[in-house]
Each structure stands twice: as C-alpha cells, then as structure tokens.
Backbone as a ProteinNet text record, in pm:
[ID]
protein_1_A
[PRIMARY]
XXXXXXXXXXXXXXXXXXXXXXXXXXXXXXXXXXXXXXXXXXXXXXXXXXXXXXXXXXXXXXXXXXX
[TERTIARY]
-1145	-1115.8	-1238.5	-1350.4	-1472.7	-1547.6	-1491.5	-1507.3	-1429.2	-1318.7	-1204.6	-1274.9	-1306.2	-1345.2	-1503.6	-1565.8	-1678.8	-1694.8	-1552.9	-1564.8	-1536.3	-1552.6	-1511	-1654.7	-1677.6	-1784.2	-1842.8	-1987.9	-2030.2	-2035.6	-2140.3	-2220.5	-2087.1	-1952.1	-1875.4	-1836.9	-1799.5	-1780.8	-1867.9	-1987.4	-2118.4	-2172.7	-2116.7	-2119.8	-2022.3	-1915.7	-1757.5	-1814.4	-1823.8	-1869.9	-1997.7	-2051.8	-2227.8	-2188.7	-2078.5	-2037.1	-1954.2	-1870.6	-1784.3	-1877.9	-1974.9	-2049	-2136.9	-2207.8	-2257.7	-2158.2	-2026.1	-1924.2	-1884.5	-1973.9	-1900.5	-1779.2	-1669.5	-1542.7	-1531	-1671.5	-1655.7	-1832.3	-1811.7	-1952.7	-2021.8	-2154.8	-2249.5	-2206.3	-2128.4	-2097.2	-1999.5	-1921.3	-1826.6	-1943.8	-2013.9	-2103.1	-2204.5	-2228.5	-2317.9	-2238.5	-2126.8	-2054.5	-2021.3	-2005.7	-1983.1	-2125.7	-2210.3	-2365.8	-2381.4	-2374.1	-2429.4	-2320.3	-2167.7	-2025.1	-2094.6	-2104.2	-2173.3	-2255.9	-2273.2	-2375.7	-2389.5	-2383.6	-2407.4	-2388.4	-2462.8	-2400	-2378.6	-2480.7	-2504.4	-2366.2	-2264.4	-2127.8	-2086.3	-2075.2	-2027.4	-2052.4	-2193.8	-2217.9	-2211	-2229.6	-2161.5	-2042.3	-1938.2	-1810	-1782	-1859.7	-1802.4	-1871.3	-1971.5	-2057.8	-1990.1	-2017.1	-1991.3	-1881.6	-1753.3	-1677.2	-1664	-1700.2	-1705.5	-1840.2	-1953.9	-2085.9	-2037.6	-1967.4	-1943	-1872.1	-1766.2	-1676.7	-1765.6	-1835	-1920.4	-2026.8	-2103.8	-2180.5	-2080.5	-2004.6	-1951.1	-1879.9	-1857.2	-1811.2	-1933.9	-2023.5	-2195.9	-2229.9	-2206.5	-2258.4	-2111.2	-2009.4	-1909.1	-1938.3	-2007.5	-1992.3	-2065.8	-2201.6	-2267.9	-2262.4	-2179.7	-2136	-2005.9	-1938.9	-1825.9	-1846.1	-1963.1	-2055.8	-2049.1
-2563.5	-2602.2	-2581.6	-2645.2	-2653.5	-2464.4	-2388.2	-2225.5	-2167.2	-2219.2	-2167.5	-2206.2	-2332.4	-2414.1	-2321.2	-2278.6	-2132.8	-2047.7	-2018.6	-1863.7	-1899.1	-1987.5	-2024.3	-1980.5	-1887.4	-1899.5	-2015.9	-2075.7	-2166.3	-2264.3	-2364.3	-2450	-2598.5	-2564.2	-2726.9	-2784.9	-2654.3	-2690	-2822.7	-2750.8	-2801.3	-2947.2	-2959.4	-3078.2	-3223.9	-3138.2	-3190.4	-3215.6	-3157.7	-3180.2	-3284.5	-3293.8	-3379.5	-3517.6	-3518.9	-3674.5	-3679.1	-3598.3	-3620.7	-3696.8	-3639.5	-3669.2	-3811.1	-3799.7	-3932.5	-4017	-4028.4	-4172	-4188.6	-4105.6	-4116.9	-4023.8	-3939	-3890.9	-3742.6	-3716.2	-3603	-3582.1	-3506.3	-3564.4	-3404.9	-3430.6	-3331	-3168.7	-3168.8	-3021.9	-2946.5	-3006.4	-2973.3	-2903.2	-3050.1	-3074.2	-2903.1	-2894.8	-2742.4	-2687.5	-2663.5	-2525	-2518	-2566.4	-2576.4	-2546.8	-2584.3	-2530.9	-2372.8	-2336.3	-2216.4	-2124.8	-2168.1	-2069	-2040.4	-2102.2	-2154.6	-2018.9	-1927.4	-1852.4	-1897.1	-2024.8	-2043.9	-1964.2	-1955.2	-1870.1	-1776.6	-1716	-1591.3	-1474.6	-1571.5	-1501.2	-1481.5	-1532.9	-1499.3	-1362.7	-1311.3	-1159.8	-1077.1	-1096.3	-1044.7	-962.5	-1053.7	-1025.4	-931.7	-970.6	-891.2	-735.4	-752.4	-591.3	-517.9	-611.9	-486.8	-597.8	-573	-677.1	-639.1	-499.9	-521.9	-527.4	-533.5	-588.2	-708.2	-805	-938.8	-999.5	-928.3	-903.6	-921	-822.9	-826.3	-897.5	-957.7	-1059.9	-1196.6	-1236.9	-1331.6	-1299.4	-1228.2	-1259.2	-1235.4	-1166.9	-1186.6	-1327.3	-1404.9	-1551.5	-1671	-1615.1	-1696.9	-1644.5	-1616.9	-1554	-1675.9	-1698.3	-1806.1	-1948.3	-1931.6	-2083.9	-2099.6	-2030.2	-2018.2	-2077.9	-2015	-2047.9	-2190.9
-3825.9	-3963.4	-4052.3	-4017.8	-4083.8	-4105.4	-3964.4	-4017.1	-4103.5	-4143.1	-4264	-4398.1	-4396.4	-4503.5	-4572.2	-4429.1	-4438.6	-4496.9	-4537	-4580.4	-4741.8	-4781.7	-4937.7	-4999.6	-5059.2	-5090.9	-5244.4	-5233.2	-5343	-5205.7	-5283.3	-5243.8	-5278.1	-5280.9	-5293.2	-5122.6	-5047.4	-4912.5	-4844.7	-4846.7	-4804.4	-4865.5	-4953.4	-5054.1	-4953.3	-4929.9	-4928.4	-4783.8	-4683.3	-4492.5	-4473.5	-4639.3	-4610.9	-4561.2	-4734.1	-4742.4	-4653.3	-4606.3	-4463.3	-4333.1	-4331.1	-4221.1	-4203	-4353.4	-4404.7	-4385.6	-4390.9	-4369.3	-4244	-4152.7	-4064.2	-3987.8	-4073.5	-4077.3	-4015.6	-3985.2	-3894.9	-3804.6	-3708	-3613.6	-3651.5	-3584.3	-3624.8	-3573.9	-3450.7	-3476	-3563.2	-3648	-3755	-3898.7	-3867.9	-3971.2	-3952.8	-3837.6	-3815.6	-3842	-3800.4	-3820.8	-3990.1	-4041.4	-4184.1	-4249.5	-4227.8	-4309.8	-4239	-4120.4	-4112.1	-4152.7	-4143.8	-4188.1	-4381.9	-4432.9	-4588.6	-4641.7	-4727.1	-4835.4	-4929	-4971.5	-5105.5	-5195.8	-5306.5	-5418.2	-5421.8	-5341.2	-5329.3	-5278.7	-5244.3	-5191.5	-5307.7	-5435	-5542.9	-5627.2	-5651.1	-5666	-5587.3	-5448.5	-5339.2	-5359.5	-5342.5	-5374.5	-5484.9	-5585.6	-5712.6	-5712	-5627.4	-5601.3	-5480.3	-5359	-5264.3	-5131	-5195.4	-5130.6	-4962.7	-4952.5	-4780.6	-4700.3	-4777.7	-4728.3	-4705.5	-4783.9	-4746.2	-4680	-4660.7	-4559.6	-4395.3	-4408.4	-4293.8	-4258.3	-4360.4	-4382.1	-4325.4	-4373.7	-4329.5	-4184.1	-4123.2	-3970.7	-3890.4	-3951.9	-3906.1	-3891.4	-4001.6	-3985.3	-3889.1	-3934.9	-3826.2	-3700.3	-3627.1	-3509.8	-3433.8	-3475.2	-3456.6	-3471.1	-3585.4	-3606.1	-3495.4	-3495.4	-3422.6	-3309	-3232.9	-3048.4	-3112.5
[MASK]
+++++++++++++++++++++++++++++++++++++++++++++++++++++++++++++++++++

C-alpha cells in the first residue's frame, strides 16, 4: 500500500505516513517504504520534461523500497 501511495509524486505522501507513524497507526517498515518509494518535488518537472526518465526513475527507487 505504502509503495502505491510512492509513486504520487510531491512531498504530501510523506507528510501523510510521518503522522501515521507518529500515532502510532502504522510501524517503521511501512514508514521506510514510503520515504524511500517518495521524490519529492522533484517528480513534478520530471514528469512534465522527460515522462519516461521517470518512469524509470521510479521503479529504480521501488525496487529497494520494495526489498
């Protein structure tokens, strides 16, 4: 769930899994897989430049979070 939630690109995911974690409502490996699935902003010009660099960029970084 937390690798779907990954591929959203922007920094709200990461926001949304912190306070998840801070209450308690999900445990620290959700919590990893959701920060390293994550590019921050940077997925946003990404996308709009070279949508299959990012494409590939992102199953580059799910691969690891994934393990």
């Amino acid at each position: 769930m937390t690798l779907l939630v990954g591929l959203i690109p922007g920094d709200g995911p990461t926001f949304i899994f912190a306070s998840l974690f801070n209450s308690g409502a999900i445990g620290i490996a959700p919590m990893t897989a959701a920060v390293i699935g994550q590019d921050g902003e940077i997925g946003l010009p990404l996308i709009a430049s070279a949508k299959m660099t990012y494409i590939v960029t992102k199953v580059i970084i799910l691969i690891p979070a994934f393990l």
